[in-house]
ROVEXMAR-974996 format. One record per residue (C-alpha): residue number from 1; residue in one letter; chain; x, y, z. Coordinates in Angstrom, 2 decimals, m for minus. Each point is the difference from the previous one (the first is absolute). Layout:
N
r pos->NUM	code->A	unit->A	px->X	py->Y	pz->Z
...
***
This chain:
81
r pos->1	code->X	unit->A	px->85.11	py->128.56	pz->89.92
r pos->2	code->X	unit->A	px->2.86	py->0.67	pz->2.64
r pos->3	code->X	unit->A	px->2.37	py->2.86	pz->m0.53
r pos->4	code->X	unit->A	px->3.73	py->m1.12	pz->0.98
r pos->5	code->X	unit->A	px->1.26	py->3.16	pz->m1.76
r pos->6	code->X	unit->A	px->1.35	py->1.18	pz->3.63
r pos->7	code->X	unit->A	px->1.55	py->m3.31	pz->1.14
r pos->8	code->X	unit->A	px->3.68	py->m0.12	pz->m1.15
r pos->9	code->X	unit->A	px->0.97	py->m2.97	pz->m2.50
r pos->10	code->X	unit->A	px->2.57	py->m1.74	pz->2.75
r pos->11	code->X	unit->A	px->m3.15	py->0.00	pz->2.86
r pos->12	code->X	unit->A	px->m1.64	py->m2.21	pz->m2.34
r pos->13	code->X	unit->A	px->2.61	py->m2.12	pz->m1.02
r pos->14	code->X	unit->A	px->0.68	py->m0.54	pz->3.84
r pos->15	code->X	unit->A	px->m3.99	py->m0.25	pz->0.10
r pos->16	code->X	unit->A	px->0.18	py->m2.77	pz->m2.50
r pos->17	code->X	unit->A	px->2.67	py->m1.65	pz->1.29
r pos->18	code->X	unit->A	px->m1.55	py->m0.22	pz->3.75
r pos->19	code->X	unit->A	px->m3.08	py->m1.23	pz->m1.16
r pos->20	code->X	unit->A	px->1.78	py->m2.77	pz->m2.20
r pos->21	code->X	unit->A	px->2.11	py->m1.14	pz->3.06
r pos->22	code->X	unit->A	px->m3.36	py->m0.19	pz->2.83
r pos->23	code->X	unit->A	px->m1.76	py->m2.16	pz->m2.78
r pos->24	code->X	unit->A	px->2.50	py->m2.12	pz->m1.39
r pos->25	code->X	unit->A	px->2.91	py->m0.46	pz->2.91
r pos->26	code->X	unit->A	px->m0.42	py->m3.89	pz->m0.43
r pos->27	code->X	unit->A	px->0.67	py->m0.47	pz->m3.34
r pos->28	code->X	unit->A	px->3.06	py->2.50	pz->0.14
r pos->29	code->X	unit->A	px->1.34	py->m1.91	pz->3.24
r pos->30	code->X	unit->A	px->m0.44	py->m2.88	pz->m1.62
r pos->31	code->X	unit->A	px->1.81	py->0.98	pz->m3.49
r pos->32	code->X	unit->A	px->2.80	py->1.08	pz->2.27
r pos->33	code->X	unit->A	px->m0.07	py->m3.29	pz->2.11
r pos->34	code->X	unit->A	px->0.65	py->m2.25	pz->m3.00
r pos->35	code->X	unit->A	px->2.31	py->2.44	pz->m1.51
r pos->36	code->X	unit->A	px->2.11	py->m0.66	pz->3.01
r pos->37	code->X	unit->A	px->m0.45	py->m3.58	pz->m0.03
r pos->38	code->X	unit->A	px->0.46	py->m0.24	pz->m3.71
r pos->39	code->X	unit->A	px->3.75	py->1.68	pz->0.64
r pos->40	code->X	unit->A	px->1.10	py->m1.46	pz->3.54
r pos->41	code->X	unit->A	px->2.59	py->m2.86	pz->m0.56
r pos->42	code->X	unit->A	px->m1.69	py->m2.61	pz->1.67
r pos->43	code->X	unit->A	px->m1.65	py->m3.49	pz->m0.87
r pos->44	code->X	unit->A	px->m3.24	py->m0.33	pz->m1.48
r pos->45	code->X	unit->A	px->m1.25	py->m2.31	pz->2.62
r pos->46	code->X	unit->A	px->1.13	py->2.63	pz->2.33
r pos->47	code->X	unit->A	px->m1.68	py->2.92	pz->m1.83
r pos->48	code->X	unit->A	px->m3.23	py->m2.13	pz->0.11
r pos->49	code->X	unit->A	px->0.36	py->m0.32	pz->3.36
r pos->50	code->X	unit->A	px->0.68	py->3.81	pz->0.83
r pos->51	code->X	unit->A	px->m2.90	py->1.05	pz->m1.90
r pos->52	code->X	unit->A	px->m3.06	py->m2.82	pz->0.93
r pos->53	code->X	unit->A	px->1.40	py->1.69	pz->3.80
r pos->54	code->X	unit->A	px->m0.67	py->3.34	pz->m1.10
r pos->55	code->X	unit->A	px->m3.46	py->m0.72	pz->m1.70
r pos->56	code->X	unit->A	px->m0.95	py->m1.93	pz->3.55
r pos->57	code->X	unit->A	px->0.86	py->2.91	pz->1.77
r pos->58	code->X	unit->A	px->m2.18	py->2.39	pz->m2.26
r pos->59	code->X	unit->A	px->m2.89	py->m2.37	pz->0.64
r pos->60	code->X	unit->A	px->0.44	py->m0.25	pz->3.67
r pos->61	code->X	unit->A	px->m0.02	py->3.93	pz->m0.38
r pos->62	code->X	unit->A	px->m3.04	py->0.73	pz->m1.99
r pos->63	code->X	unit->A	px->m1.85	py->m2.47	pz->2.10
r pos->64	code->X	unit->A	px->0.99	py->1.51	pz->3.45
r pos->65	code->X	unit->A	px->m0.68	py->3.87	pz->m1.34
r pos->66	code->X	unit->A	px->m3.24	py->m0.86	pz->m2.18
r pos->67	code->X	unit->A	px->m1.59	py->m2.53	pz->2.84
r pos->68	code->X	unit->A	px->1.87	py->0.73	pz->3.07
r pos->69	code->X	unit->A	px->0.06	py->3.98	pz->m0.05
r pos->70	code->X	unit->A	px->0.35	py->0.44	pz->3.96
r pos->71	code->X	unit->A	px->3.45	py->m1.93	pz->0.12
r pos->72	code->X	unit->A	px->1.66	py->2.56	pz->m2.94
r pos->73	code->X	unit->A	px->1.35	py->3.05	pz->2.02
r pos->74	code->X	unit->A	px->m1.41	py->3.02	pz->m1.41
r pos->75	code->X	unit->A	px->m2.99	py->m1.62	pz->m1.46
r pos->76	code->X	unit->A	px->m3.68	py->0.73	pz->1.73
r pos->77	code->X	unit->A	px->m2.22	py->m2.69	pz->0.56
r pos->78	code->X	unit->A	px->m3.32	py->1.07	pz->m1.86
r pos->79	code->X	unit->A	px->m2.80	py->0.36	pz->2.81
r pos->80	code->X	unit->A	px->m3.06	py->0.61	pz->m2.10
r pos->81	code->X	unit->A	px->m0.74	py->m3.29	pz->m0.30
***
C-alpha cells in the first residue's frame, strides 16, 4: 500500500505526535486545566468559579472565530459566498 521504508522511525513518531496534538488540543488543554485546578490550594467554590470563567471564555471564543471570522486577526473572511 504505502512504502515508509525510507522515512526514519523518529519522523513518524513526531508525525504521529503532530497529528494527535492539531486534532485533539482541547481535550489535552483541558486534562491539563483540571490537573491544575485539581492541585492549586484554593477553595472549591473558588475553583468553580475559576473554571465556569474559563469555559465562558472558550465559548465567547469559538463563537467569535466560527461566526465572526473578520474580527479574528489572521483569519480571512470567506468571499465565495
Amino acid at each position: 500500500m504505502y512504502d515508509f521504508s525510507n522515512i526514519p522511525f523518529y519522523k513518524m513518531i513526531l508525525i504521529t505526535f503532530y497529528v494527535f496534538l492539531r486534532f485533539y488540543w482541547p481535550l489535552i488543554a483541558t486534562a491539563a486545566f483540571v490537573l491544575i485546578l485539581w492541585r492549586i490550594k484554593l477553595p472549591r467554590r473558588k475553583k468553580l468559579h475559576i473554571a465556569l470563567i474559563a469555559i465562558c471564555l472558550y465559548v465567547f471564543g469559538k463563537t467569535v472565530y466560527s461566526f465572526f471570522p473578520g474580527y479574528v486577526p489572521g483569519c480571512k473572511v470567506n468571499t465565495n459566498n
